[in-house]
C-alpha positions in Angstrom: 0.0 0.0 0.0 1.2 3.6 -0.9 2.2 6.2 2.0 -0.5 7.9 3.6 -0.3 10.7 5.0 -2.4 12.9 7.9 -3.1 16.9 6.2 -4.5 18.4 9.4 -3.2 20.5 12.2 -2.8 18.1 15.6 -0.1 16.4 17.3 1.8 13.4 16.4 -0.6 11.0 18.3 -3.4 12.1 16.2 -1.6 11.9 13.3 -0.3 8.4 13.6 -3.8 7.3 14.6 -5.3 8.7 11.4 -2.9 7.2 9.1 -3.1 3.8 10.7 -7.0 3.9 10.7 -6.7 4.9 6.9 -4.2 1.8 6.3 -6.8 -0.8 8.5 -9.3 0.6 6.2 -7.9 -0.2 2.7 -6.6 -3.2 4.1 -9.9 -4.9 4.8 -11.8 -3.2 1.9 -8.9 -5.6 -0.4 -9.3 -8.5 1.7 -6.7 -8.0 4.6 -5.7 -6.5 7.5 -3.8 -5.2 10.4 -2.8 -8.8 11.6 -1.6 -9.4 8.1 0.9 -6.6 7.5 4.2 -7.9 7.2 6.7 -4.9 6.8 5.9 -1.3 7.9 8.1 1.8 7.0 7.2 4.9 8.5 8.7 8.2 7.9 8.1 10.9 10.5 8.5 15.0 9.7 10.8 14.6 12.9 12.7 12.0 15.3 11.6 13.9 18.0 7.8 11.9 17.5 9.3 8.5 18.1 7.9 8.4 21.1 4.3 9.1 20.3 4.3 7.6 17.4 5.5 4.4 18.2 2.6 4.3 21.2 -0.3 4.6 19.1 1.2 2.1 16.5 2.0 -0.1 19.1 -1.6 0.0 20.4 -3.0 -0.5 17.1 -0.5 -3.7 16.1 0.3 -5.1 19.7 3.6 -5.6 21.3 5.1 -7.5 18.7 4.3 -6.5 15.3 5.5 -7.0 12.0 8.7 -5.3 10.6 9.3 -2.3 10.6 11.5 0.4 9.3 11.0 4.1 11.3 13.5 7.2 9.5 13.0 10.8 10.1 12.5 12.2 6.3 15.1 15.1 4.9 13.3 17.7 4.2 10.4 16.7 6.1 6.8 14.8 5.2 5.1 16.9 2.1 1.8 18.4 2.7 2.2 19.3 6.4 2.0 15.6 7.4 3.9 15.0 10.6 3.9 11.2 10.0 3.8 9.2 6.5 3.2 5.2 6.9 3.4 2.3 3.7 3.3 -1.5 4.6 3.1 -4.8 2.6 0.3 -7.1 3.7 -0.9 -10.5 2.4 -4.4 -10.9 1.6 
């Protein structure tokens, strides 16, 4: 699944949570889901929302979820997005 990004003001928690919800969504509508991603890359607007970002995406994959790849993007997340998320799921 392409990135997906969150294009509203809030914080980082609100953002991730968006995103995520958006992914579940487009999961199941193709005949997946969240229990069936396998690799994750996320690309945050800055390292310094680690923190919150990885607790709502640990509350929406549980404490051991697939792979995943986190990088703070040069240049920061186009569109005012403080958190971009792809993954590779099996249907």
């Amino acid at each position: 699944m392409s990135g997906i990004g969150a294009h509203f003001e809030g914080d980082i928690k609100s953002h991730t949570a968006h995103v995520l919800e958006e992914i579940q969504k487009k999961l199941e509508a193709n005949g997946s889901s969240m229990e069936k991603v396998l690799k994750v890359n996320v690309y945050l607007n800055d390292l310094k929302d680690y923190a919150g970002m990885n607790e709502v995406f640990l509350g929406k994959f549980g404490a051991d979820p697939g792979v995943r790849t986190t990088i703070a993007a040069a240049g920061g997340i186009p569109g005012n997005s403080l958190v971009e998320i792809d993954c590779i799921a099996y249907i």
